[in-house]
C-alpha positions in Angstrom: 32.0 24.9 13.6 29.7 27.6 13.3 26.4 27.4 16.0 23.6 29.9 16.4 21.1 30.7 18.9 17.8 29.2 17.1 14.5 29.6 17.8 10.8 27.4 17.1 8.2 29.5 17.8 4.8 27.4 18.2 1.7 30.0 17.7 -1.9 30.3 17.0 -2.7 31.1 13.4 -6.4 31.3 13.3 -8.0 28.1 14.0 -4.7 26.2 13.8 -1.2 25.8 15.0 1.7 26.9 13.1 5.9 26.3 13.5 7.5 30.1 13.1 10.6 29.6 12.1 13.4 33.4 11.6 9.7 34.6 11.7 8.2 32.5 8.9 5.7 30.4 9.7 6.0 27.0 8.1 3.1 24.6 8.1 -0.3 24.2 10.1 -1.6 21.8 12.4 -4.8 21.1 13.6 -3.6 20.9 17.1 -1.3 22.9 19.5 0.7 19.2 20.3 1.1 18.0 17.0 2.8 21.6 16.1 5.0 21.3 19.5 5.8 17.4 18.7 7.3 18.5 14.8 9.0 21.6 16.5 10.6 19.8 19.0 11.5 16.7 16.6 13.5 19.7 14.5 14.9 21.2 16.9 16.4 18.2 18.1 17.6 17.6 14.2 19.2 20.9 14.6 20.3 20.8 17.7 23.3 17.5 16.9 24.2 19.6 14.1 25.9 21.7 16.9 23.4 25.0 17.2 21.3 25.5 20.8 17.9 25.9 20.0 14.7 26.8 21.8 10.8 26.2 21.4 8.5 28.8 22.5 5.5 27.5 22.5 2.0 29.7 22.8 -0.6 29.3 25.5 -4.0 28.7 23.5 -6.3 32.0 23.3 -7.2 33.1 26.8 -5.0 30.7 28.4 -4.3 32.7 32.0 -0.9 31.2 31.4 2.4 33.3 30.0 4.3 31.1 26.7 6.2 27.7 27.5 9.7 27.9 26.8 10.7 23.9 26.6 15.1 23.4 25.7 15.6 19.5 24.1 18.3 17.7 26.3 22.0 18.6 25.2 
């Protein structure tokens, strides 16, 4: 079977919170957690179909804190 390194990127998009996805971002959410609850929940979909995935998930603007980098259990 073929796997891939993958990558979720959660990210401010103006007022909202979008999933960036091979650098596309795919849908907008009111709030950082619901954005880093439906990247995680993918990931995890992806992630039994054999590929190791990551989600990078943005501080919010001015946040003194780098980016969260969070791995879903093997």
């Amino acid at each position: 079977m073929h796997t891939s390194d993958l990558s979720y990127n959660v990210e401010p998009l103006g007022r909202c919170w979008t999933i960036s996805f091979c650098h596309i971002p795919h849908g907008t959410f009111d709030r950082r957690v619901d954005a880093l609850r439906a990247a995680v929940r993918d990931a995890d979909r992806v992630r039994r179909m054999g590929h190791r995935v990551t989600v990078v998930v943005a501080r919010p603007q001015g946040a003194p804190l780098a980016e969260r980098v969070v791995r879903p259990a093997p």
